[in-house]
C-alpha positions in Angstrom: 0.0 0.0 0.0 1.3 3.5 -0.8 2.7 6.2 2.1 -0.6 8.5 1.4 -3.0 4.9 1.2 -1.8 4.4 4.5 -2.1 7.9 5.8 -5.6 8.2 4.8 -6.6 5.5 6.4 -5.1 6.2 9.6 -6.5 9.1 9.1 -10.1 7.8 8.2 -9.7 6.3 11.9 -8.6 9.0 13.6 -11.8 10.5 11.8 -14.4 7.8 13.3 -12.9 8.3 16.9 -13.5 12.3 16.1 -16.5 12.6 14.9 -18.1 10.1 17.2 -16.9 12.2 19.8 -18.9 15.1 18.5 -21.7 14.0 17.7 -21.7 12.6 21.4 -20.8 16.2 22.5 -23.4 18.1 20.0 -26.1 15.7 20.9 -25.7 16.5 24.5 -25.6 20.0 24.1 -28.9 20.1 22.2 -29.9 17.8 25.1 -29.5 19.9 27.3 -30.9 23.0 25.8 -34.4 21.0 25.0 -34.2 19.9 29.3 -34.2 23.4 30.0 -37.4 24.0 27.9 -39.2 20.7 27.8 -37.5 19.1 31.4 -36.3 15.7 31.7 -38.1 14.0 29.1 -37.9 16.2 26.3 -34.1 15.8 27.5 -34.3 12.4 26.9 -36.2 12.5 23.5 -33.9 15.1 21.9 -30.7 13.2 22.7 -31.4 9.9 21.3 -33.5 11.7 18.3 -30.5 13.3 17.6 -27.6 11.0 18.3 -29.3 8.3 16.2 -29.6 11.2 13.0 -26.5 12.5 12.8 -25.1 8.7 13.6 -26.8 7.1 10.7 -25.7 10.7 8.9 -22.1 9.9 9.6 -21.9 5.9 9.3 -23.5 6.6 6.0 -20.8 8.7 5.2 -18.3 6.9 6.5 -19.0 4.0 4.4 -19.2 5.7 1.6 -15.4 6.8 2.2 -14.4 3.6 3.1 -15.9 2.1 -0.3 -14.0 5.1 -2.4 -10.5 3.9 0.0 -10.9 0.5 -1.1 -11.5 1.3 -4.8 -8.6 3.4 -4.8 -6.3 0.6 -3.4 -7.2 -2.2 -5.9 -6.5 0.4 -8.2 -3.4 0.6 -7.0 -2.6 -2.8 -6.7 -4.3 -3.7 -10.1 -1.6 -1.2 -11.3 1.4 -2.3 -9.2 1.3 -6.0 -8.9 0.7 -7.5 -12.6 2.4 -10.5 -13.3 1.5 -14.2 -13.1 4.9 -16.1 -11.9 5.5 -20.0 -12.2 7.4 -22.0 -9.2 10.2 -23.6 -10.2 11.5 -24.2 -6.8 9.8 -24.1 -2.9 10.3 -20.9 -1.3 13.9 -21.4 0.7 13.0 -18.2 3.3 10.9 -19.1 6.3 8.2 -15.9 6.4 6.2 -17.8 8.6 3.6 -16.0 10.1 3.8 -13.8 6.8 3.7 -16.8 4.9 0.0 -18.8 4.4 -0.2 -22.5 3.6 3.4 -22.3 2.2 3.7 -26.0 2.8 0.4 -26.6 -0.1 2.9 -25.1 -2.7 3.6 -27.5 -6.0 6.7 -26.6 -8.0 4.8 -25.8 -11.2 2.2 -23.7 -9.7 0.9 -20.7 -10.8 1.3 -18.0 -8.6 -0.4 -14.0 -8.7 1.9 -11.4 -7.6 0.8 -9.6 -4.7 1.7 -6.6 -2.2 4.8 -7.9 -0.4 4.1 -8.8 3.2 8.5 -7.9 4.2 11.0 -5.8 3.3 13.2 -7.9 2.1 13.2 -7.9 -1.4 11.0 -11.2 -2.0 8.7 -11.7 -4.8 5.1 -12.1 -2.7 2.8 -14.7 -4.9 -1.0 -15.9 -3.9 -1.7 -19.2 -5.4 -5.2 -19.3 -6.6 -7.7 -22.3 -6.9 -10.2 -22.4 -9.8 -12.6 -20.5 -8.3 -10.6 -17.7 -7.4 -10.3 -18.8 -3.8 -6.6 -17.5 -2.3 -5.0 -21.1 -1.2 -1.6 -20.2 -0.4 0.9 -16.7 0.2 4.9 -17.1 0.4 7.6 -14.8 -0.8 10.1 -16.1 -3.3 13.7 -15.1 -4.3 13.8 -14.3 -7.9 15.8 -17.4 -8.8 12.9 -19.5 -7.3 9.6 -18.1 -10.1 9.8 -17.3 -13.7 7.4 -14.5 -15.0 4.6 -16.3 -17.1 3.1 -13.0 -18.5 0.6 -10.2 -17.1 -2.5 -11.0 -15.1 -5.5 -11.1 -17.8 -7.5 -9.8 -14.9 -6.8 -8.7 -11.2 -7.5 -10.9 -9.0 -7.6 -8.3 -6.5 -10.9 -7.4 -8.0 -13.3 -10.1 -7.4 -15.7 -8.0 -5.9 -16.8 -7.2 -9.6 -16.8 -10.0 -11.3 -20.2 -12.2 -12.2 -21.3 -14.9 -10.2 -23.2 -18.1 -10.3 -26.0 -16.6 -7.5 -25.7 -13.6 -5.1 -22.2 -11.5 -5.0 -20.4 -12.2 -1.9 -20.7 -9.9 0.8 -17.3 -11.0 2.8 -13.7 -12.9 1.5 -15.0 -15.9 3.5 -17.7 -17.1 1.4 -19.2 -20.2 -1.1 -19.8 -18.0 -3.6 -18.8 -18.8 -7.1 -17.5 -16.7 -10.0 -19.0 -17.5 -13.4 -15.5 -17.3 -14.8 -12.2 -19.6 -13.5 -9.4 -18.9 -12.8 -7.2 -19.0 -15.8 -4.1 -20.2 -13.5 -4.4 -21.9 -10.4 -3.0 -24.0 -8.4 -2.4 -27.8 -9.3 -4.1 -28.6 -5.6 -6.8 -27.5 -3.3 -5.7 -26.2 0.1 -6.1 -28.5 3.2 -7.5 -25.7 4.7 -10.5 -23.1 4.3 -9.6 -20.8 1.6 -11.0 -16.9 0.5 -10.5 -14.5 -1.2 -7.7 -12.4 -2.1 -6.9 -9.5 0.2 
């Protein structure tokens, strides 16, 4: 992720705490005003009438920012991480917990490139099953993959492609993309799998 992807959203954060905090403060002020013309129980009524407005005001919002942070950052990875790599040999650095199901890895496999996990100069693959489903993460030397060709698609982008039933609302789901995966893996993952993130 980029210096000012990260920043905004710490900063997004920072934001939530922050305007929570007002709207706790405002609503209490307006609160109070209504006590003092209506007593206790106009009080009462004006706070939570207004704390649940603005807060459904400012989720909404909020959301809607999120949604825009997250298109922005599989555009940046859709721009950043394009190649499709084959394994010619097992990964011979330990990354472990960085590193996801490294021991399901099959020297042939077909791994995405993906935002690196270290610093160290690795070359970060996921290793995708058929139906798009992330089944295993490790960082290679160079030596270790040989560049296959660009991604025809990213595979950060799942969220938009068509699907046999309802779209998936979360990375953990049994949802299933009309189209598979032009190179995945040579075996399923032991484990439960999702997708890429």
């Amino acid at each position: 992720m980029s210096k000012k992807l990260n920043i905004l959203y710490g900063l997004s954060f920072l934001g939530f705490v922050l305007g929570l905090s007002m709207l706790v403060w405002a609503s209490a002020k307006f609160g109070i005003l209504c006590g003092e013309h209506f007593g206790s129980g106009g009080l009462l009524s004006a706070l939570v009438l207004v704390l649940l407005f603005f807060f459904f005001v400012f989720m909404r919002n909020f959301y809607r920012y999120m949604a825009w942070l997250d298109v922005r950052l599989r555009a940046e990875r859709r721009e950043r991480y394009r190649g499709i790599y084959r394994v010619l040999s097992m990964p011979s650095v330990n990354n472990k917990p960085a590193s996801w199901n490294a021991e399901d890895i099959t020297v042939g496999d077909f791994g995405w490139e993906a935002e690196p996990v270290t610093k160290d100069g690795l070359i970060w693959l996921h290793g995708l099953s058929v139906q798009w489903k992330m089944t295993w993460r490790a960082g290679f030397k160079p030596e270790e993959v040989e560049l296959v060709g660009p991604k025809p698609v990213s595979h950060y982008d799942w969220k938009d492609f068509e699907y046999v039933g309802p779209k998936p609302t979360s990375i953990y789901t049994s949802a299933i993309p009309k189209q598979p995966c032009p190179f995945p893996v040579q075996k399923m993952s032991r484990w439960k799998t999702h997708f890429p993130v």
